[in-house]
N, C-alpha and C positions, 0 to 999 in steps of 0.2 A: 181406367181399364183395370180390372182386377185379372190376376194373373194366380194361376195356383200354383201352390208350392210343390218342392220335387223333393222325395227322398236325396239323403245326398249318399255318395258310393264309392268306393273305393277297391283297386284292384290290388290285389295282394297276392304275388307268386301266385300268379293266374286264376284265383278264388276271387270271386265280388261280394263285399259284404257293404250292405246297406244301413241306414238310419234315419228315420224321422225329423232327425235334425240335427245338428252340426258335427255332433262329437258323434264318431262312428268309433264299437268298440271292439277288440277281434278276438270272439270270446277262446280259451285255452292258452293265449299267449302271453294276458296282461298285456296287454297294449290299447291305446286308446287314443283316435287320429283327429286332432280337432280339426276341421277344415274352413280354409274363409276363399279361397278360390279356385275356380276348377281350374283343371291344366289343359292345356292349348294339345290340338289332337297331335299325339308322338312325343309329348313332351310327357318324361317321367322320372321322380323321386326315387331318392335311397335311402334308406332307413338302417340305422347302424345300431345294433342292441347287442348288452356287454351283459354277461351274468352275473347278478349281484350276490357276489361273495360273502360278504359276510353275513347279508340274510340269512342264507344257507346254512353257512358254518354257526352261527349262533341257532339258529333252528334244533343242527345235528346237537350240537354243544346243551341244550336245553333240553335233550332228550335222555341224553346221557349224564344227568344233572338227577331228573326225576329218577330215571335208573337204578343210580347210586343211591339214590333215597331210602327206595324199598328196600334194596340189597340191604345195606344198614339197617334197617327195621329191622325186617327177618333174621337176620345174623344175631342181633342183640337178645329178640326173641330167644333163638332157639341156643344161644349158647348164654344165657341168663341163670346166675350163680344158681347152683339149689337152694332151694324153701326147706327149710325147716319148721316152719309154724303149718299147723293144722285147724282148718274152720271152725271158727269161735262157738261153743255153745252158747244156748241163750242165758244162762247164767253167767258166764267169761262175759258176753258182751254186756251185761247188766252191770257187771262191776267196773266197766270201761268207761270211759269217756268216750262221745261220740268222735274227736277224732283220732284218740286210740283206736277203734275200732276203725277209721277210715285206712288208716296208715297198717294195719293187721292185714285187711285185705288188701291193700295196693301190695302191699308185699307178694302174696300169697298171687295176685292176677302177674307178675310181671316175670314169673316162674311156671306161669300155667302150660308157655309152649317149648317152654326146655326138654331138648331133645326128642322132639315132637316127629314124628318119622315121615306126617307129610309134608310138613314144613320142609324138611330136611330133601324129599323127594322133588317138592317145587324148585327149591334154590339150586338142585346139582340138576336142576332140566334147565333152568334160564342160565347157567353157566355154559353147559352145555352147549346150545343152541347157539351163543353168543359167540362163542367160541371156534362152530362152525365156519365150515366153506360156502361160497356158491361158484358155480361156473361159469363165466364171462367168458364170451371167443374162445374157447377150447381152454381157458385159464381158470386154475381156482384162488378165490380171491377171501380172505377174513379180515376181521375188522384191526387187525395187524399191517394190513395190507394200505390201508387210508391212513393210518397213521394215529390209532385206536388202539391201546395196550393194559393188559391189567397193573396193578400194581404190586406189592409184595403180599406175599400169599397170607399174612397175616389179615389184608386188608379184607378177605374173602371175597373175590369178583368185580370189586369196585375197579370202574373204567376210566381209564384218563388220556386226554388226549395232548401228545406229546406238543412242546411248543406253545399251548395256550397260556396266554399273558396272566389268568386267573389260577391258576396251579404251578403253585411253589414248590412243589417237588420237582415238574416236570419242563418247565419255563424255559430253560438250556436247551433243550431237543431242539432238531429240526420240527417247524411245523409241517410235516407232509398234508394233514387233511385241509389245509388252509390249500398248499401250490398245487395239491389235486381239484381241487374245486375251480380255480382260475384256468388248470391246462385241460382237465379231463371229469368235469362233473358228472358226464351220465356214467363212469365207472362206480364214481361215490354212489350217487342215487342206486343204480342196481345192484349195488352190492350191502347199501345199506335195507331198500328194502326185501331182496333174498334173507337177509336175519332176522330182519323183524317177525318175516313170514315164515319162516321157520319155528323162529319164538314162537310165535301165537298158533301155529302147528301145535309144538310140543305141548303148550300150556292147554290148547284147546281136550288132545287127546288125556 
């Protein structure tokens, strides 16, 4: 006797979501319920899901990684020693060696954005920005607040996150963004992404 097959289904905080076959998936939650047999009528499962922490925080952690990156770029850029050398004529490079002449203009490009005023306009908008608030429940909250600090004002902007096992300056702190993420993640989420939205406000305009 051939018998046809059924979708298999599952009820979830009163939502039914179905599948083709075994592994049903629940899509926006990451979750994914293999099934091998139905449950008897009244009879029903609990499902216990814990927030993976350090995901998260290496996520946040990797953001604020590339961050630093650029800041550092641009910073070097624009406060890069002055140039003294002026573009070779054709006769200066003829009596050069080709990489005398490469080493002439590496000089000459690594001073080109020294004291560059939109360079200088970008960097004091992503501090800015960074540096901001957003409003949570009637609370303003910055990146101060998760446990996100700059570091000495030499460093220009560069961000550290107090308590991380990977920054030697900063390793002693309390890690707050770590025990905010295990007690209270959607504070981090909305407050991380209120700056970035902001950021990308500023830079957009």
């Amino acid at each position: 006797t051939k018998v046809d097959g059924q979708d298999s289904s599952i009820t979830l905080n009163n939502v039914e979501f179905t599948s083709a076959t075994n592994s049903v998936n629940v899509e926006g939650l990451g979750l994914t319920f293999d099934l091998k047999a139905a449950n008897a009528e009244g009879e029903y499962n609990t499902v216990n899901v814990s927030n993976d922490v350090d995901g998260v925080y290496n996520m946040v952690k990797d953001f604020i990684s590339e961050y630093n990156k650029l800041v550092a770029s641009m910073s070097t850029s624009y406060y890069a020693d002055k140039c003294t050398y002026d573009p070779l004529t054709d006769e200066e490079a003829d009596a050069m060696t080709e990489s005398q002449v490469n080493k002439w203009e590496e000089k000459i490009k690594t001073s080109i954005l020294r004291r560059d005023d939109t360079l200088s306009s970008v960097m004091s908008t992503m501090r800015s920005a960074l540096s901001s608030t957003v409003e949570i429940d009637g609370k303003n909250y910055g990146l101060s607040s998760i446990g996100i600090h700059t570091g000495e004002y030499t460093e220009r902007g560069v961000l550290h996150i107090y308590g991380d096992a990977d920054d030697a300056s900063f390793v002693g702190k309390d890690n707050k963004l770590k025990e905010l993420l295990s007690t209270d993640p959607d504070k981090v989420m909305n407050v991380l992404a209120g700056l970035t939205q902001n950021l990308y406000g500023s830079l957009t305009t």
